[in-house]
N, C-alpha and C positions, 0 to 999 in steps of 0.2 A: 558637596555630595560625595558621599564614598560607595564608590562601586563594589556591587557586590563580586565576593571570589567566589566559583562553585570548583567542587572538588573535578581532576581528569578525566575519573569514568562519566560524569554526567556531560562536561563539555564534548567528549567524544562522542558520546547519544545523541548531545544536541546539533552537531554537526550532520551525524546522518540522518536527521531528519531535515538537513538544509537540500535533502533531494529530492524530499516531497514537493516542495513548489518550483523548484527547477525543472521538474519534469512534470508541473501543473496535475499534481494526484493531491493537491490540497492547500491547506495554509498551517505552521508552525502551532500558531496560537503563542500565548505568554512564558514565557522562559520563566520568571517569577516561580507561576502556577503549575508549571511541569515540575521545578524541581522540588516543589514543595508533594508533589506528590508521590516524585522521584523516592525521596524521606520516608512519607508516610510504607513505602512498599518495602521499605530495609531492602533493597540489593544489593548483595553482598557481589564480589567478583566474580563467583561461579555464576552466577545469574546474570551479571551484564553481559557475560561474553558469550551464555542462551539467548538472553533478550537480544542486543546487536544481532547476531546470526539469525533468529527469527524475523527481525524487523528488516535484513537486506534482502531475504527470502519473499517475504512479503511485497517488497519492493519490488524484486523481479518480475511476482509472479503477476502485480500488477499489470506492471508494463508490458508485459506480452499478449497477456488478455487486450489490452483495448489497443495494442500495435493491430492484433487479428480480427478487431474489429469490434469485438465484444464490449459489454455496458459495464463497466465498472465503478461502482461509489469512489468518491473522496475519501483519501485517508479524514479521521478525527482528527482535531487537535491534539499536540501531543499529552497536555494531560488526561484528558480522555481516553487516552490510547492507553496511558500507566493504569488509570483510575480503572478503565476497565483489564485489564488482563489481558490486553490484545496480541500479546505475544503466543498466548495457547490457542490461538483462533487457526483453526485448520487451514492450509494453504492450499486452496484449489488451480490445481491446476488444467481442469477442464477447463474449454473453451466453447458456450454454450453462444456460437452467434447466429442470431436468426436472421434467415436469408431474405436480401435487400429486393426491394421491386423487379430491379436489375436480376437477380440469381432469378428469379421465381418468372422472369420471361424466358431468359436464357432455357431454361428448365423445360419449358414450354413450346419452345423450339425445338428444344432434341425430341420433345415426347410424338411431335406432330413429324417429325421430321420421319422418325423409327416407322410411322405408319406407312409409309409412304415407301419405305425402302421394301 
């Protein structure tokens, strides 16, 4: 069997997508199948060091959203992630969490509580 070589900048991509499932925001999917898609997108060097910088931005912004509690999707697989464009996908960083049983008594407390005072 001869292992395949993939060129630096894809091994360093595919690296930082070894933080998607360590911090369980998804699964990798086929290394194969990424870099073939990797190709198909011609990324030149000005483009990996956009894409890289979009993709840890994304990362971040994940993990803060559902640290604060918020629903957030699973990253794609990483071809899917190339195949679509995912690098121009606007990066929200609102925090849209809707308030747990717990908030909405809490809530319900102060409002009866304000009466009373």
């Amino acid at each position: 069997m001869i292992r395949k070589q993939y060129p630096p900048e894809f091994e360093e991509f595919w690296k930082i997508f070894d933080l998607i499932p360590q911090h369980g925001l998804g699964e990798k999917g086929s290394k194969s199948q990424a870099f073939k898609r990797y190709q198909q997108k011609k990324i030149g060097p000005d483009d990996f060091d956009y894409i890289r910088d979009r993709l840890l931005a994304q990362i971040d912004a994940k993990l803060a959203r559902r640290a604060a509690g918020a629903f957030d999707p699973d990253f794609m697989h990483v071809q899917g992630w190339l195949n679509n464009e995912r690098w121009d996908d606007e990066i929200s960083t609102t925090i849209n969490r809707q308030p747990s049983a717990s908030d909405r008594a809490d809530q319900a407390l102060r409002d009866y509580l304000s009466t009373l005072a």
